[in-house]
N, C-alpha and C positions, 0 to 999 in steps of 0.2 A: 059212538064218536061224539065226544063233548063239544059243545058249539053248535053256530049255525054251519051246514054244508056252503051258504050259498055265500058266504065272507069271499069264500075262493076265487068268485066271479070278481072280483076287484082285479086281481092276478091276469097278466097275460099267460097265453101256455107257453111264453118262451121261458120267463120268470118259475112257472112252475117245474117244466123240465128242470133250469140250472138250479132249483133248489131240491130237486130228487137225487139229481148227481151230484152233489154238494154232500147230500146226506148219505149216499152210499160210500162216498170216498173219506167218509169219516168212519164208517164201522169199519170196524176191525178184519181184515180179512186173512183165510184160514193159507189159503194157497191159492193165488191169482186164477184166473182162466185163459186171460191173454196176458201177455208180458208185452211192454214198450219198445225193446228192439225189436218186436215183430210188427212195429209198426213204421210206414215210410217216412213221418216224421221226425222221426230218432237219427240222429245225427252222431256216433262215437267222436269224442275231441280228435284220435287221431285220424279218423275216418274222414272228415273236412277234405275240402277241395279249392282252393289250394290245400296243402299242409301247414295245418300249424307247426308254433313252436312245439316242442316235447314237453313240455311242465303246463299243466293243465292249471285256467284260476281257478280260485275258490268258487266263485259264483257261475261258474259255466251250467247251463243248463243243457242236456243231448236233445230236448223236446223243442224243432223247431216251433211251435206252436204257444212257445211260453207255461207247458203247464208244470205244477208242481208234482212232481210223482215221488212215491214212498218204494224206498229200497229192503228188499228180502233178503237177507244174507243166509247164505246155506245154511242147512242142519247137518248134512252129511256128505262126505261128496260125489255121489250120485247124485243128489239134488239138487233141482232145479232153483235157481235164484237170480234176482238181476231186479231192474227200475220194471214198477206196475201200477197203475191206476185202476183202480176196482170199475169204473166207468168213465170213459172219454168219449164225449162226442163230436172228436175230430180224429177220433180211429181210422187209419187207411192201411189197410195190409195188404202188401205186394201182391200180386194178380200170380198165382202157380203155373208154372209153363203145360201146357196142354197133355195130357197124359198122362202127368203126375198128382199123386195124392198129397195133400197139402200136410 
């Protein structure tokens, strides 16, 4: 490891976190492990409450939380695809109703 270890001690470990998930969500990923509509923050334009209009803007984001996520578009179509963040850490996934496997 070039450098001193101890430069890091300058860093909070909030600072260090947002800079590991910073760097995960720039590598390239092969096939997500969670996907963003499995998360409660994900909001679909026409899934809203009220209803929007029907003509979605440009800049709508589905991520109540503001974050920028990277879209998968299938390879085939059984496959899986949709908005994912390689690391979020304001992930909240629905709670499974008791007796079912999630």
């Amino acid at each position: 490891m070039p450098g001193n270890p101890m430069h890091l001690r300058q860093f909070s470990r909030h600072q260090l976190i947002e800079e590991l998930a910073r760097r995960a969500n720039e590598a390239p990923t092969a096939k997500p492990e969670r996907w963003c509509h499995d998360c409660t923050h994900f909001v679909a334009w026409l899934d809203q409450d009220p209803p929007k209009r029907r003509d979605m803007p440009d800049g709508y984001n589905p991520c109540t939380k503001g974050h920028a996520m990277r879209f998968m578009a299938p390879e085939e179509i059984d496959d899986e695809y949709g908005f994912y963040r390689p690391v979020c850490t304001d992930r909240d996934e629905p709670a499974t109703p008791e007796g079912r496997e999630p």
